[in-house]
C-alpha positions in Angstrom: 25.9 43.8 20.2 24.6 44.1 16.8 25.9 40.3 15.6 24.5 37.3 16.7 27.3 34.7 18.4 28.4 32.1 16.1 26.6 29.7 14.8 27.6 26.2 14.1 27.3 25.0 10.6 24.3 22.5 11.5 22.5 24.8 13.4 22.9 27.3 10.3 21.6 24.6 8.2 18.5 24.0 10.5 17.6 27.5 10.0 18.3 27.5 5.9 15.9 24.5 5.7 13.2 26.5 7.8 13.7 29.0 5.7 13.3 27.0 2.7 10.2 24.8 3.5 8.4 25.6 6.5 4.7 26.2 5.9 4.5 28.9 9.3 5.6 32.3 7.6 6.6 33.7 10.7 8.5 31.2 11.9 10.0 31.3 8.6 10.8 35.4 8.7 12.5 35.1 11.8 14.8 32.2 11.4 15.5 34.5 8.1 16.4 37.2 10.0 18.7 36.0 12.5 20.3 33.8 9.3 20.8 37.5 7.8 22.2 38.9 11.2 24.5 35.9 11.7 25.8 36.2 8.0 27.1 40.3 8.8 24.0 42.6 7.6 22.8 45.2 10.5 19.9 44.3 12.4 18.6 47.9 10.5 19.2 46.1 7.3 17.3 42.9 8.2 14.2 44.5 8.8 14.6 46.7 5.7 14.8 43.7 4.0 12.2 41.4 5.0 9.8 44.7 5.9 9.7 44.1 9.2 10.1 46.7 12.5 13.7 46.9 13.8 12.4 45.9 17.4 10.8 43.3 15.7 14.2 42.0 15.0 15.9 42.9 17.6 13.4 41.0 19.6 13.6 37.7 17.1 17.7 37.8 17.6 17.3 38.0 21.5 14.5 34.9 21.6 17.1 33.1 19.3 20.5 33.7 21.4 18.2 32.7 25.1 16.6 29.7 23.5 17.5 28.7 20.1 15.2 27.5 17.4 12.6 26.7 19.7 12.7 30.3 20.7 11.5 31.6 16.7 8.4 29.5 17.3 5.0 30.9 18.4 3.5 30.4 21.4 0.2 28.2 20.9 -2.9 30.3 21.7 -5.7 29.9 24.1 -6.3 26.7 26.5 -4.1 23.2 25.8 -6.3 20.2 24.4 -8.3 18.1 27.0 -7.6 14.4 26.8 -9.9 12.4 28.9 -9.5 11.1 31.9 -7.7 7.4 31.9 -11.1 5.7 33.1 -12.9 6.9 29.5 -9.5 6.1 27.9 -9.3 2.9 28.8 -13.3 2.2 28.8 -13.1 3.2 24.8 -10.1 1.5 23.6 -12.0 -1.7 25.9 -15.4 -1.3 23.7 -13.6 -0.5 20.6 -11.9 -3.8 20.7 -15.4 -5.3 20.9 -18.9 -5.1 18.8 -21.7 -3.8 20.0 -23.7 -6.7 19.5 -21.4 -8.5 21.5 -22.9 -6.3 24.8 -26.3 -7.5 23.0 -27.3 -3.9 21.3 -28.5 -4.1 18.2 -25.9 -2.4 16.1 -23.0 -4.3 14.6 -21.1 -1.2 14.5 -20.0 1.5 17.2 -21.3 4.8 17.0 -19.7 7.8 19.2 -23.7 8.2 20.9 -23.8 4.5 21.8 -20.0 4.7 23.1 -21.0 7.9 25.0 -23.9 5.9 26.7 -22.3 2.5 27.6 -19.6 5.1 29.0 -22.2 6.4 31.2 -24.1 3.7 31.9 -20.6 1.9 32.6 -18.7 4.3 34.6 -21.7 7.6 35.5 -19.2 9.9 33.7 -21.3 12.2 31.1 -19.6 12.5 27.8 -21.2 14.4 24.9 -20.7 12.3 21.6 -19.1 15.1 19.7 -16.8 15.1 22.1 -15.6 11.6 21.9 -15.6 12.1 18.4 -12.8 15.2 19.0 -10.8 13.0 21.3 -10.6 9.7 19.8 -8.5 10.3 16.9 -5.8 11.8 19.0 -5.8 8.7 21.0 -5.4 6.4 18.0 -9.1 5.3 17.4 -10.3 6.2 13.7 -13.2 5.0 11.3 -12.1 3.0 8.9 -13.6 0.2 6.7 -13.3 -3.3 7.8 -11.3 -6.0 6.2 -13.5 -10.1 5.2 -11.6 -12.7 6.8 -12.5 -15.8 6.7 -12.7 -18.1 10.1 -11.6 -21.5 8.2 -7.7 -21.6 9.4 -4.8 -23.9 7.4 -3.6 -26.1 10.2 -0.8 -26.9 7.6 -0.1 -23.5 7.4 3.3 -23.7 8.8 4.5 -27.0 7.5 3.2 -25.6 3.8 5.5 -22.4 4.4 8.4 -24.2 5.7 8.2 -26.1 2.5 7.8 -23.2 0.1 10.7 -21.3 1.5 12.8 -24.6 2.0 12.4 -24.9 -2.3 12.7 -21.1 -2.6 16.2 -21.7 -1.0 17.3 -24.4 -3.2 16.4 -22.5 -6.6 18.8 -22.3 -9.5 19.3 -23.3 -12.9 19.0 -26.8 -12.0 15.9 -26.8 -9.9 13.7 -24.1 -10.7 11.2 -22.8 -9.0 8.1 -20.8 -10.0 4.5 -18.7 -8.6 1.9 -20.4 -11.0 -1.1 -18.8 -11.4 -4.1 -18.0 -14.0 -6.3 -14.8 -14.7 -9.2 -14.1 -16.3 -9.3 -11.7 -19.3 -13.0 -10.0 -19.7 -13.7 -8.0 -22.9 -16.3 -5.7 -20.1 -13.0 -3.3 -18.8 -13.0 -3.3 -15.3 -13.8 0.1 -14.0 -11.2 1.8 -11.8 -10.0 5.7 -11.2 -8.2 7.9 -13.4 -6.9 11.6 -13.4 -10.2 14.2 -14.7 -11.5 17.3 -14.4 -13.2 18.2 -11.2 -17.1 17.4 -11.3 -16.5 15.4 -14.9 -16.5 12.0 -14.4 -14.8 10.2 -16.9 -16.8 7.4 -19.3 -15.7 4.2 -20.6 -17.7 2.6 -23.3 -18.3 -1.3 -22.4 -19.3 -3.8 -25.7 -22.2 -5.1 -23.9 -21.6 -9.0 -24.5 -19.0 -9.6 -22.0 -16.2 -12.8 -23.2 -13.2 -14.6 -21.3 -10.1 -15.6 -21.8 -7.7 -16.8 -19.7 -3.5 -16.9 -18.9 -1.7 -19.1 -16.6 1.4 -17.9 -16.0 4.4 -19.1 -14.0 7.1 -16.6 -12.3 10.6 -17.2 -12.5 11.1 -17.3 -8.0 14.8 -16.2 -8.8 15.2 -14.7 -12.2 11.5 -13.1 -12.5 11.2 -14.4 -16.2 7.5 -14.9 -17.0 6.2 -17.3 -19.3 2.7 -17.7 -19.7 0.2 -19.6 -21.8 -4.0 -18.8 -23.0 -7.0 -20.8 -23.3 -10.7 -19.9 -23.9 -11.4 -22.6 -20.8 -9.8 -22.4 -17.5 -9.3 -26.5 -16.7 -6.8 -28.8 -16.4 -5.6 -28.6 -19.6 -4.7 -25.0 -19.2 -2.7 -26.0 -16.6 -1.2 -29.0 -18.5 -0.3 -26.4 -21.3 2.0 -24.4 -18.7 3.7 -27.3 -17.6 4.8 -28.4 -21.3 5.6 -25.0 -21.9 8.0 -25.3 -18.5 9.2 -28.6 -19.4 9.9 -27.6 -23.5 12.0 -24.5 -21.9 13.8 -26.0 -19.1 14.7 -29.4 -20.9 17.8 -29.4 -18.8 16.6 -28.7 -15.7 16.7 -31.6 -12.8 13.2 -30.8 -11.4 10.9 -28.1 -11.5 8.9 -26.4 -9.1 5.8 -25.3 -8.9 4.0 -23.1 -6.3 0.0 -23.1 -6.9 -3.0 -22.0 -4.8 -5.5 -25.0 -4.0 -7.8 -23.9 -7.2 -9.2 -27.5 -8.9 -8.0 -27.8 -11.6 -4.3 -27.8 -10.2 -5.2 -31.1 -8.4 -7.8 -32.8 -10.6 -7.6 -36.7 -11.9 -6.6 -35.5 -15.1 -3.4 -33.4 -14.1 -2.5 -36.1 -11.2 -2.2 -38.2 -13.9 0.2 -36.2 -15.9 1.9 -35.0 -13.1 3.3 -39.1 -12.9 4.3 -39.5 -16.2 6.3 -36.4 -15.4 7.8 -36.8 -12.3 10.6 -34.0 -12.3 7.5 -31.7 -11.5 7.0 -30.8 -8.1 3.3 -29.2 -7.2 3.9 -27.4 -3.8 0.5 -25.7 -2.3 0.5 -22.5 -0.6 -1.9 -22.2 2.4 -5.3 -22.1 2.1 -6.6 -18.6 2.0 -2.9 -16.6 1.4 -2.8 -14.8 -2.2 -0.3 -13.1 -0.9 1.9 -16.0 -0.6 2.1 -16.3 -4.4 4.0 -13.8 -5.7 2.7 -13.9 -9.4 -0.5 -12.1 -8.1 1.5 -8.6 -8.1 1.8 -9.4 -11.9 -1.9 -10.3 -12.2 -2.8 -6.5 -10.4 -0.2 -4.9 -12.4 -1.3 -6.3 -16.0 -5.5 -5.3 -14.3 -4.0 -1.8 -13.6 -2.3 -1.3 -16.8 -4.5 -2.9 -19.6 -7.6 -3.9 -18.8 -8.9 -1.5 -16.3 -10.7 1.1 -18.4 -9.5 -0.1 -21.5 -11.6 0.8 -24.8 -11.2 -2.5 -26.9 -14.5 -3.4 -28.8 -13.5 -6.6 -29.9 -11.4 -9.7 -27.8 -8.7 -10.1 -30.1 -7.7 -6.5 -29.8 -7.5 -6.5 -25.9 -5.3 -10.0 -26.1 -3.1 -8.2 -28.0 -2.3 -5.3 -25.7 -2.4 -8.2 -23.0 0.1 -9.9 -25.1 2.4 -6.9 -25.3 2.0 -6.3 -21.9 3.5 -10.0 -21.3 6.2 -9.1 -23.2 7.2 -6.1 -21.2 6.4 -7.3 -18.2 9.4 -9.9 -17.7 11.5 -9.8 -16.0 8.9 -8.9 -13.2 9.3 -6.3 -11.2 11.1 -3.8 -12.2 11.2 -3.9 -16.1 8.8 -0.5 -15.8 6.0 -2.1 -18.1 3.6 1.0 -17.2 5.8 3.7 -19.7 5.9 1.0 -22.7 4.6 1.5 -25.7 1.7 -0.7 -27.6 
């Protein structure tokens, strides 16, 4: 029978996809030549046109019609991988959970020779080390670069976070509630990569005499409105400045929120004592050691990746005003796609 039997319309679509994006060539070609079968050409035209032998076709259509797509593909060659047995599997993902100086070797990280001896010494089964290095990414295990953590813990963690998202509930135009922050401005561009020509690495001219500046900013929890004020010092007046700035734009507002890290100058005398003459200002702070809790820091990345990293500004009032600009743009944060605007 020269036809293939019919094909349902996702099946056909299967094979059109294959056709269309599949890196393997051959399995490509075949599922094209049982599509061109199935749509009414000869099996002597199919191989005329993709170039191929008319056995060869024949032979495609009849792996296709006993065992479907899975029939196009080609058989893997030579032996299957080894995986070891489950006493090394198990003995390496038991080390890897450990440091080596934790067995009381000297290194503080595992290499695949001192795995393959502890192995042995552990369990008397030889392994070559370049063979532990083949088999442990297919069981999961991979070099990678460590993460700092710190061992000092919150143990208000919770009660802090309860808090936060108890105020993050209760935010509208009456009670508002904002990520506070600050950042520091250096005229020396922080380095960072960029798109070049292969083997040219790109250069970025630095002034030399580095100078500061610095932003606090506060981010709108439910409308993503920034507002944001700058000072040549980062104290508590800073801080002070953002709050009059809050309280000048949301005269109207019940009480305002603030969520802050545990940086000084949020808690000093000074801003205590502010904070009491203003009492419709909450302060609420995040856990100790959790950026991420603070949502403003995105912005603070997002203004590093788009104006200061690399920039070419000889002079600190040029770079505040593409800093500036980028404020501008920025809010409401995300989303207001501040990386395509113009200076």
């Amino acid at each position: 029978m020269n036809r293939i039997s019919l094909i349902n319309r996702p099946e056909r679509r299967r094979l059109e996809k294959i056709v269309q994006r599949s890196k393997d060539k051959r399995f490509s070609r075949r599922a094209n030549a049982v599509l061109l079968v199935h749509r009414g050409h000869s099996r002597k035209r199919a191989a005329m046109l993709l170039s191929a032998a008319r056995s060869s076709v024949n032979r495609w259509c009849k792996w296709y019609e006993e065992s479907g797509i899975e029939g196009l593909k080609d058989v893997e060659q030579g032996k299957p991988a080894y995986l070891p047995g489950d006493a090394i599997v198990q003995m390496l993902f038991l080390l890897v959970s450990w440091s080596p100086q934790d067995l009381g070797y000297q290194r503080s990280r595992w290499s695949t020779e001192l795995l393959a001896k502890v192995i042995h010494e552990s369990t008397g089964i030889c392994v070559h080390s370049s063979t532990l290095r083949r088999w442990m990414p297919e069981l999961g295990i991979v070099w990678r670069r460590a993460a700092p953590t710190l061992r000092i813990r919150d143990p208000y963690k919770e009660e802090k976070l309860a808090v936060i998202n108890a105020a993050l509930k209760k935010c509208d135009a009456d009670n508002p509630v904002f990520y506070e922050d600050e950042v520091d401005i250096h005229l020396n561009p922080k380095i960072g990569a960029d798109w070049g020509l292969r083997g040219k690495q790109r250069l970025v001219p630095t002034p030399g005499q580095n100078e500061k500046y610095y932003l606090a900013g506060a981010l709108h929890a439910g409308t993503g409105k920034v507002l944001y004020v700058g000072r040549h010092s980062k104290c508590s007046d800073l801080f002070i400045r953002l709050m009059e700035h809050l309280r000048k734009t949301y005269r109207k507002a019940k009480t305002i929120t603030l969520i802050v890290d545990n940086y000084i100058i949020h808690k000093s005398k000074k801003t205590q004592a502010w904070l009491k003459q203003n009492p419709k200002f909450i302060v609420l702070f995040q856990p100790v050691y959790s950026p991420w809790v603070n949502k403003i820091e995105k912005l603070w990345h997002a203004l590093h990746e788009t104006v200061t990293r690399n920039h070419k500004c000889t002079e600190m009032w040029e770079l505040l005003q593409r800093v500036r600009r980028f404020m501008e743009t920025a809010s409401p944060f995300p989303g207001n796609q501040h990386g395509l605007a113009r200076v």
